[in-house]
Phi, psi and omega in degrees: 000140191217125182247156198182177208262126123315133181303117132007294197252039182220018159327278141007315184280334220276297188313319172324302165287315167310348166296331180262011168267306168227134193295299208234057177276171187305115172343135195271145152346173180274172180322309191291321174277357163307284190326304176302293155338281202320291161335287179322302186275320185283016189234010190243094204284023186251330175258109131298068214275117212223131199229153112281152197232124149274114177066239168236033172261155189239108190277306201229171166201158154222169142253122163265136159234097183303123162242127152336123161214170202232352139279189190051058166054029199015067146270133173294155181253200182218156162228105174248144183222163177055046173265139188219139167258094157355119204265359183294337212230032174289145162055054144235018170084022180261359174283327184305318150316311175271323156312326190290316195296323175305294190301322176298325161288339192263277177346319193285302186293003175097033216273147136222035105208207185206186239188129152231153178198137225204126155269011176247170225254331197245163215301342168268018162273313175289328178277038184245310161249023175274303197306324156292011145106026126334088200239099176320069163208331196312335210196154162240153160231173195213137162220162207243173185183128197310326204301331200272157207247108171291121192299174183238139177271128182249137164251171200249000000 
C-alpha cells in the first residue's frame, strides 16, 4: 500500500473509483470538459487529490482543499471531500489511512483546522470518522442547493 498525489494520467482510475462513491450519480459532461476541470484542479496546489494505491491500482481517494483565510492569523483552513473505498477493499483500514495522511498535509500546509462533511447516516460511517479523529459536534453545517428556491432579500 502506497498514498501519494494523483497522477494527472490517473484520471481515469480516479472516475473509476467514483462509481463506487455515488452509483447513480449524474452523467459526467463530455471528455474534453472532464479533461479540462481535470487540468484545471492539477495545475492548482491548494486541490489535492490524494489515492491509496495497491501495486498501481488506485483503491481509496480525498480530495483535500487548502482555503485561504483572512482570520485565525490568516492560517488556512482544510476540506476534504469524496472520500471513497473501492468497495472489493473496504474494512481494511485504508480510508483511516488516508484520511490520517490528509490531515497531516493540512497540518504541514498550516491548517488550522479541516471540515469533512459527509451525507450519509448510518452509524458505521459515522464512527468511521469519529475514529478518524473527526468530531460531529464541533460545528453545525447547513447546505443549500439550487433545486431549493433561494429566499429574496427586501430592502426599505
Amino acid at each position: 500500500m502506497h498514498i501519494r498525489h494523483i497522477a494527472t494520467e490517473e484520471l481515469g482510475q480516479l472516475l473509476g473509483l467514483y462509481q463506487h462513491l455515488h452509483p447513480q450519480d449524474e452523467p459526467l459532461p463530455d471528455p474534453e470538459a472532464v479533461e479540462s476541470i481535470w487540468h484545471e484542479l492539477m495545475a492548482n496546489p491548494r486541490y489535492q487529490y490524494l489515492g491509496v494505491f495497491q501495486e498501481s491500482r488506485l483503491t481509496a481517494s480525498c480530495t483535500l482543499t487548502l482555503v485561504p483565510n483572512l482570520t485565525h492569523g490568516c492560517k488556512p483552513y482544510g476540506l476534504i471531500e469524496n472520500v471513497v473505498t473501492h468497495s472489493d477493499y473496504r474494512q481494511r483500514g485504508l480510508g483511516k489511512k488516508l484520511l490520517a495522511h490528509a490531515l497531516e498535509r493540512a497540518w504541514e500546509a498550516g491548517c488550522y483546522k479541516v471540515m469533512l462533511m459527509t451525507g450519509r447516516k448510518d452509524e458505521a460511517t459515522l464512527g468511521f470518522y469519529k475514529a478518524a479523529g473527526f468530531d460531529p459536534n464541533d460545528k453545525q453545517a447547513f447546505v443549500a442547493r439550487p433545486t431549493h428556491k433561494t429566499p429574496t432579500v427586501t430592502t426599505s
